[in-house]
C-alpha positions as CSV (number, residue, x, y, z in Angstrom):
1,X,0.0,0.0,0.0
2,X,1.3,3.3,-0.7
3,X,0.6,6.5,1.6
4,X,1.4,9.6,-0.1
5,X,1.7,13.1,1.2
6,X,1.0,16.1,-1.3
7,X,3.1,18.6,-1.9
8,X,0.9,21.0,-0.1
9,X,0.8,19.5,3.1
10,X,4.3,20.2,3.9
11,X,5.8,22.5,6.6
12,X,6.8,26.0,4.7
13,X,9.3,28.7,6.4
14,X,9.7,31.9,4.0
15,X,12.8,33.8,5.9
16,X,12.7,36.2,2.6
17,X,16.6,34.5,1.7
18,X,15.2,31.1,1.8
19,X,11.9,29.4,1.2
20,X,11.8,26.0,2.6
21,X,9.5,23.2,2.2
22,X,9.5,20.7,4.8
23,X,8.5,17.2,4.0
24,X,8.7,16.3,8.0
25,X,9.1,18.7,10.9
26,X,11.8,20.9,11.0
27,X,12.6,24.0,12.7
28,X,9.6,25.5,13.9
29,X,7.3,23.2,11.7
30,X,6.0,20.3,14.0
31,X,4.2,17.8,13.6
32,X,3.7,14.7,15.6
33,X,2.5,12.7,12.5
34,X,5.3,13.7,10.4
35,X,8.5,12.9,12.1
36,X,10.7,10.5,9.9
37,X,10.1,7.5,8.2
38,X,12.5,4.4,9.0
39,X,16.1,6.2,9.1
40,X,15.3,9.1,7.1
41,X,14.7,12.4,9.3
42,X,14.9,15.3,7.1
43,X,13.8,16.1,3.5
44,X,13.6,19.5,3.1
45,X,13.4,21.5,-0.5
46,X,15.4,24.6,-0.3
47,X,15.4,27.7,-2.5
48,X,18.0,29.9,-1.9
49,X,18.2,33.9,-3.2
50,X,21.3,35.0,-4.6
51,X,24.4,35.1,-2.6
52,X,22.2,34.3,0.8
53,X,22.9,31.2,2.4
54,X,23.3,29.0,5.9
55,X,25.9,30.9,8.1
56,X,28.4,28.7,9.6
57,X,26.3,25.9,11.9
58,X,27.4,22.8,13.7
59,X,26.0,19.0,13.5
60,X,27.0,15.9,14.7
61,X,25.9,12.1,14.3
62,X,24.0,12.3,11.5
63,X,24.6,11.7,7.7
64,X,23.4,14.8,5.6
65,X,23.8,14.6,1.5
66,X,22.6,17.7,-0.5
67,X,21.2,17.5,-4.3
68,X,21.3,20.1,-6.7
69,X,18.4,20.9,-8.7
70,X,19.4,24.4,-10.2
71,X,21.9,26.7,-9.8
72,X,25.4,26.0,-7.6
73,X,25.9,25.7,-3.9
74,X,29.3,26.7,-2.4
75,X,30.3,24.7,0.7
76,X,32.6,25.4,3.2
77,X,33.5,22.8,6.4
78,X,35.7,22.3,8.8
79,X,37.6,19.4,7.8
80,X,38.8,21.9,5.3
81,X,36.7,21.3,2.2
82,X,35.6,23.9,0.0
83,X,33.4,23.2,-3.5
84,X,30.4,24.1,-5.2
85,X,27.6,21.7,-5.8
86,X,25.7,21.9,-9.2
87,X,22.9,20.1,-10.9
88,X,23.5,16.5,-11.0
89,X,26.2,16.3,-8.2
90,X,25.5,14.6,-4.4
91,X,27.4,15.6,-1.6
92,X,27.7,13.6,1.7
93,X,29.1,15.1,4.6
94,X,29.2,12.4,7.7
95,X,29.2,14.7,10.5
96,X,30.5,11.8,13.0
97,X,32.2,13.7,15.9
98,X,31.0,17.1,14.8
99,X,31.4,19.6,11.8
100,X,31.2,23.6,11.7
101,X,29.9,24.4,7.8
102,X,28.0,26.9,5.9
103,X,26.3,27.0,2.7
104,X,25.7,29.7,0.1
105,X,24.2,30.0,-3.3
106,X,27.4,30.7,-5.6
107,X,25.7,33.0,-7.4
108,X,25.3,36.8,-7.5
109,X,22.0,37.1,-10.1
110,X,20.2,33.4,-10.2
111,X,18.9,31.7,-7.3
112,X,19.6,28.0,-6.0
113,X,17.4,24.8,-5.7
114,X,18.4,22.1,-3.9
115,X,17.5,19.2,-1.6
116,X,18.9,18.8,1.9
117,X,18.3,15.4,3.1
118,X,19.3,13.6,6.9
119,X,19.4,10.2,7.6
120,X,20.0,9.0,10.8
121,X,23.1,7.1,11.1
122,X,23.7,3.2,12.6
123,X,27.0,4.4,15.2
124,X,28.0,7.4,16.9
125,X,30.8,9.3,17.4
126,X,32.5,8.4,14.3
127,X,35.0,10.6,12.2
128,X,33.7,12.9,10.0
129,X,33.9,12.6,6.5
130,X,33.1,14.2,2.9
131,X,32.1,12.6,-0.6
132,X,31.0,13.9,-3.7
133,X,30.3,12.7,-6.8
134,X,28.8,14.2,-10.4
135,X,26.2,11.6,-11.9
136,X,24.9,12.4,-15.3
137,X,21.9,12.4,-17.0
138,X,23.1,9.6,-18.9
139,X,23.3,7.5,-15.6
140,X,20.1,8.5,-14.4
141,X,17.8,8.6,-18.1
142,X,15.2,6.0,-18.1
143,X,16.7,3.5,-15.0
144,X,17.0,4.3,-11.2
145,X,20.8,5.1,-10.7
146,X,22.3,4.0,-7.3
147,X,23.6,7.2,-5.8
148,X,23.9,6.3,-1.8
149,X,24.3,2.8,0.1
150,X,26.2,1.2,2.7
151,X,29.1,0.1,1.3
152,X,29.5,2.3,-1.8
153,X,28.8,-0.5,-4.4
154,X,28.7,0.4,-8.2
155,X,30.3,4.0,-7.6
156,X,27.6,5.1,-5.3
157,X,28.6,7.6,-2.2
158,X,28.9,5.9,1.3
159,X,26.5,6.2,4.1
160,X,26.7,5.0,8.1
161,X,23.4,3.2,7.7
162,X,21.3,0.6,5.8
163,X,19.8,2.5,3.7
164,X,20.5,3.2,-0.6
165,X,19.3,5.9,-2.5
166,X,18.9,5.6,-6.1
167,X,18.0,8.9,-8.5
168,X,16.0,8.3,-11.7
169,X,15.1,10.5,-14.3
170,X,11.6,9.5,-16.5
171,X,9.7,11.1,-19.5
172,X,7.6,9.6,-22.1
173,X,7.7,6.3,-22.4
174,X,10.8,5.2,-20.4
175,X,10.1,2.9,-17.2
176,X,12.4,1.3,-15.0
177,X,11.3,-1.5,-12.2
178,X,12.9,-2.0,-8.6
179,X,12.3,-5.0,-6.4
180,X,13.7,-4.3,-2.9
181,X,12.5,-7.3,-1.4
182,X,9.1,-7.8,1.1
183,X,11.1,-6.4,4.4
184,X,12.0,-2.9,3.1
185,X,10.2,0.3,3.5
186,X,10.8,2.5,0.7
187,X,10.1,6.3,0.1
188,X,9.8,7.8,-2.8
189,X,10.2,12.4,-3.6
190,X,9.3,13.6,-6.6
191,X,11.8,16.1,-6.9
192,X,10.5,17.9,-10.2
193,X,8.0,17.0,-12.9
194,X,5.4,13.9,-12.1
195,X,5.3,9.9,-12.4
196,X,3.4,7.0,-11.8
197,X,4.8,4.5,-9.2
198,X,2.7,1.4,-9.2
199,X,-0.4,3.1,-11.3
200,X,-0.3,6.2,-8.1
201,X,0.4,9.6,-9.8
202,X,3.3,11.4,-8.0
203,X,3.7,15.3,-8.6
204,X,6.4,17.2,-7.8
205,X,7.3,17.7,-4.2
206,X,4.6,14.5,-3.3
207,X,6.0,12.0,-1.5
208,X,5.2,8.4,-1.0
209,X,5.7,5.8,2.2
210,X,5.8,2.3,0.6
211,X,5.7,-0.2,4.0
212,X,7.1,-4.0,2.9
213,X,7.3,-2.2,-0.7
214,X,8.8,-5.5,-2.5
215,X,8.1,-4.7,-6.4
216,X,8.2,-1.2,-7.9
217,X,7.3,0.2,-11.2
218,X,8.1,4.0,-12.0
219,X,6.4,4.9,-15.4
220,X,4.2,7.2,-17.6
221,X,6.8,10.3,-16.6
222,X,6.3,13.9,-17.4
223,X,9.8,15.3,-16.8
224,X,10.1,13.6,-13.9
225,X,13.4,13.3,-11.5
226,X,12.9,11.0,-8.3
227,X,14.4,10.0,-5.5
228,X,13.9,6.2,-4.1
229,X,15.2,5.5,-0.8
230,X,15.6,1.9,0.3
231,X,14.8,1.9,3.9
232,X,15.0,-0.6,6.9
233,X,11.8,-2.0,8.3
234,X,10.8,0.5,10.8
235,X,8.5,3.0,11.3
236,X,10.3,5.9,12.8
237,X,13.9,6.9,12.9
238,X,16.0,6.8,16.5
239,X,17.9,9.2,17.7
């Protein structure tokens, strides 16, 4: 059975610089029914106005990858890394022990779009680390790509958890099918566009819980991009 949340249900926080959507509580947006599902805390869809950004900000124990829809994101951290993030790269920053970063849109005239995603992480304390990685269009036409999973198989980033994300991009008639098995969850973000995952019509910024999600079919696309995330058996996430 899949349980989707619209778009328009989500938390929103317009601080002029940013305007946030919040698929599960965040900040000042709370709500008891919307706290996680399985490992994955935070989903939130972040517009950012030109040359604003997130001041320099601690976290620790937790796993937090952004994704670029438009635009470029210039990150800065205290394990010394500096880049910019554009469309079609994922960056994973393990905060382990703790991290001090900030985050700005690179540029002066055009805003930025991007996802910023937490999952909870399976040990504590652990060294901080940071991964990124450009995948194509090319990887990602047509067929889910693997972007995040445990143990970085087929060039996918690394993440302190069980739990794999794959990206997918659909339009027309291009379909791809993922069997996770009977004892996953699985969510599913429409990051842009819309789709149909097992004949339900996803739009974007819907979301889907799929609960013992076994065989999935993404089809019928409209300029769709997607995340999947391949999720432990559990209902909420422990922190």
């Amino acid at each position: 059975m899949i349980e989707i949340r619209r778009a328009n249900h989500r938390g929103h926080a317009n601080h002029g610089w940013l305007n946030s959507r919040h698929t599960f509580s965040f900040g000042h947006y709370r709500d008891p029914r919307q706290v996680g599902f399985s490992d994955l805390l935070v989903i939130n869809d972040d517009r950012v106005a030109p040359s604003q950004g997130f001041g320099t900000h601690g976290h620790r124990d937790m796993e937090i990858f952004s994704y670029v829809l438009e635009g470029a994101l210039a990150h800065k951290d205290s394990m010394g890394t500096g880049s910019v993030i554009r469309p079609g790269d994922v960056q994973m920053m393990s905060a382990g022990t703790g991290v001090q970063h900030s985050e700005f849109n690179h540029s002066d005239d055009e805003p930025v779009h991007f996802l910023q995603i937490w999952i909870v992480p399976n040990e504590r304390g652990a060294q901080p680390r940071y991964q990124q990685k450009q995948y194509g269009q090319d990887e990602k036409r047509g067929r889910l790509r693997l972007i995040i999973s445990p143990d970085g198989a087929d060039g996918s980033l690394s993440v302190r958890q069980d739990a794999r994300v794959h990206a997918g991009l659909f339009d027309g008639n291009e379909s791809a099918e993922l069997d996770v098995g009977p004892d996953r969850h699985v969510y599913v973000h429409v990051a842009r566009g819309s789709l149909e995952v097992n004949g339900e019509r996803l739009s974007e910024g819907d979301g889907a819980r799929i609960r013992n999600a076994g065989a999935l079919r993404f089809d019928k696309g409209d300029q769709a991009e997607v995340l999947v995330f391949d999720l432990r058996p559990r209902e909420l996430p422990t922190l």
